[in-house]
N, C-alpha and C positions, 0 to 999 in steps of 0.2 A: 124500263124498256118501253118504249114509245106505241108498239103495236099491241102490249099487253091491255095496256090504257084504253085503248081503240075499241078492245074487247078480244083479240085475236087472241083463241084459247090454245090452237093445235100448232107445234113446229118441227123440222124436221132436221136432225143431223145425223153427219155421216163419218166422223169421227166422234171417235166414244172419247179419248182422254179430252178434248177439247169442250165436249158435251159436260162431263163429270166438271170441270172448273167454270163455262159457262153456266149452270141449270139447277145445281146442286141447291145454292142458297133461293134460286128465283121459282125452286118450286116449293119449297119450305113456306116461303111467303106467299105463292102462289099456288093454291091446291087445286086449284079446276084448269088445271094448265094439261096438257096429253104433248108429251114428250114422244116422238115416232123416231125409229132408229132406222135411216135408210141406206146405210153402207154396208160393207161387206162385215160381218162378225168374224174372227177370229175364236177358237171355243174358248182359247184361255183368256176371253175378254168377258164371258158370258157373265162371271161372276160381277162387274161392272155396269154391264146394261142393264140386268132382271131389276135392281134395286130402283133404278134414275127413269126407265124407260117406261111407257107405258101400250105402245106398239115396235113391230121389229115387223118391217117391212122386206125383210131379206134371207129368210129361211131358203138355205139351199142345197143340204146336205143333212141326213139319219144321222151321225155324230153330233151335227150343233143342236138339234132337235131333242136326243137326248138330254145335252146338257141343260139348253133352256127348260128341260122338266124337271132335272133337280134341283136347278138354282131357284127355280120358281115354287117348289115347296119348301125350301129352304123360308123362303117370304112371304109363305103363301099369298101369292100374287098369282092372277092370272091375264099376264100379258093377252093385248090381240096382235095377231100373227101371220102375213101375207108370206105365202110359198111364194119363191123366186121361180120362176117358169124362164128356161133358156128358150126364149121363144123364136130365135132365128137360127139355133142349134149350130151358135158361137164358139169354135175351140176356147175361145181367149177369155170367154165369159162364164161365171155361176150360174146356179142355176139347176133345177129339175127338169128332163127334160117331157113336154108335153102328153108323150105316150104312156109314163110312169104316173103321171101328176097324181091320181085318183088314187093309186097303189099307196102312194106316200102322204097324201091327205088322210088315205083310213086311217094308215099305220100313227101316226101322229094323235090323230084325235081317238082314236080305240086305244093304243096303248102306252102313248105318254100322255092322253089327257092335255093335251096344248088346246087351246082356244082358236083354229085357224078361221080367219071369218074371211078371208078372200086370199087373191094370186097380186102380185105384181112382175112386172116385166121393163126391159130394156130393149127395144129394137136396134134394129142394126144401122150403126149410121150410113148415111148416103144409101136411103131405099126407104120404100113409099112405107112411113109406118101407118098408117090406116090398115093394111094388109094385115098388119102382126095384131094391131089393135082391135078389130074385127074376131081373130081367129083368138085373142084371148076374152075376149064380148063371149064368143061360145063355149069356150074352157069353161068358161066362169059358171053358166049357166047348166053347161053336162055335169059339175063338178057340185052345182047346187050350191052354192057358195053366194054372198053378196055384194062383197066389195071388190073394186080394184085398181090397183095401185100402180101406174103410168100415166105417163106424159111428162116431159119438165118444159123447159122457158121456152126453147123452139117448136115444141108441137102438142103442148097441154089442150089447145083447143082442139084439136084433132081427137086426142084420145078423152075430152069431154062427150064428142059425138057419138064417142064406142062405150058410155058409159062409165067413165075413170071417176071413180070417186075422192081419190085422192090423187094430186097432181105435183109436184116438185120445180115450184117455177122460184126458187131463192135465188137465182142468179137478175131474174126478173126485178124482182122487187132489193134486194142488198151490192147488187151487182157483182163484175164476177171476181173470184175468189184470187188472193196473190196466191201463187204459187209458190 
């Protein structure tokens, strides 16, 4: 793979069976490769990710959290793990919503022992997301956390201004996906 060559150690996908047939062999040969999982989990997929993944960028419900703690002592593996924050408080979207965040951050790291080291977010299309990006800049910060995970191809530079430590521009750089 052309970008590994380059040096590019971190990548990001959003289908796990696609993941498991793409990654499998090329992390075998490649060990300093960090596999981030940024789509939605499914629980009964968890046993799939904890082994291949090495971030899961999409925590967004007390059931999948559960499970990624037993599959991950299953491996003893300890995944890092961005809460999903419904940060425009989306009927149609996952997500934890804002007010809860800190409740469900304890409960995670006090009692299943998960690694959460930041939030990620989706804002809402058509509307200014600096706004949203901003107001998770100060989640992040009440929540005492480090890292965070938004932006993709149309407004990664924006949420670089609010701090995004990790950004999702694959449509950027592979172009965009068939349908």
């Amino acid at each position: 793979m052309p970008l590994i060559d380059y040096g590019q150690k971190d990548f990001g996908e959003n289908k796990i069976q696609e993941a498991i047939k793409k990654w499998t062999s090329i992390k075998e040969d490649f060990t300093d490769i960090n596999l981030h999982m940024i789509g939605k989990i499914q629980s009964n997929k968890v046993k799939f990710v904890v082994p291949l993944f090495d971030y899961i960028h999409s925590l967004d419900n007390l059931k999948l959290a559960e499970k990624i703690s037993n599959e991950q002592k299953k491996y003893k593996k300890n995944i890092k793990i961005f809460i999903q924050i419904n940060i425009g408080d989306e009927s149609q979207k996952s997500g934890i919503s804002p007010k809860v965040a800190q409740d469900f951050k304890n409960k995670c790291v006090n009692e299943l022992n998960l690694n959460i080291v930041g939030l990620m977010c989706l804002p809402p299309k058509n509307k200014e997301a600096s706004i949203y990006f901003e107001e998770m800049n100060n989640l992040l910060k009440k929540m005492n956390l480090k890292e965070l995970s938004m932006g993709m191809s149309n407004d990664y530079l924006e949420a670089i201004n609010y701090n995004s430590s990790y950004v999702r521009i694959g449509s950027k750089i592979f172009g965009s996906r068939d349908q």
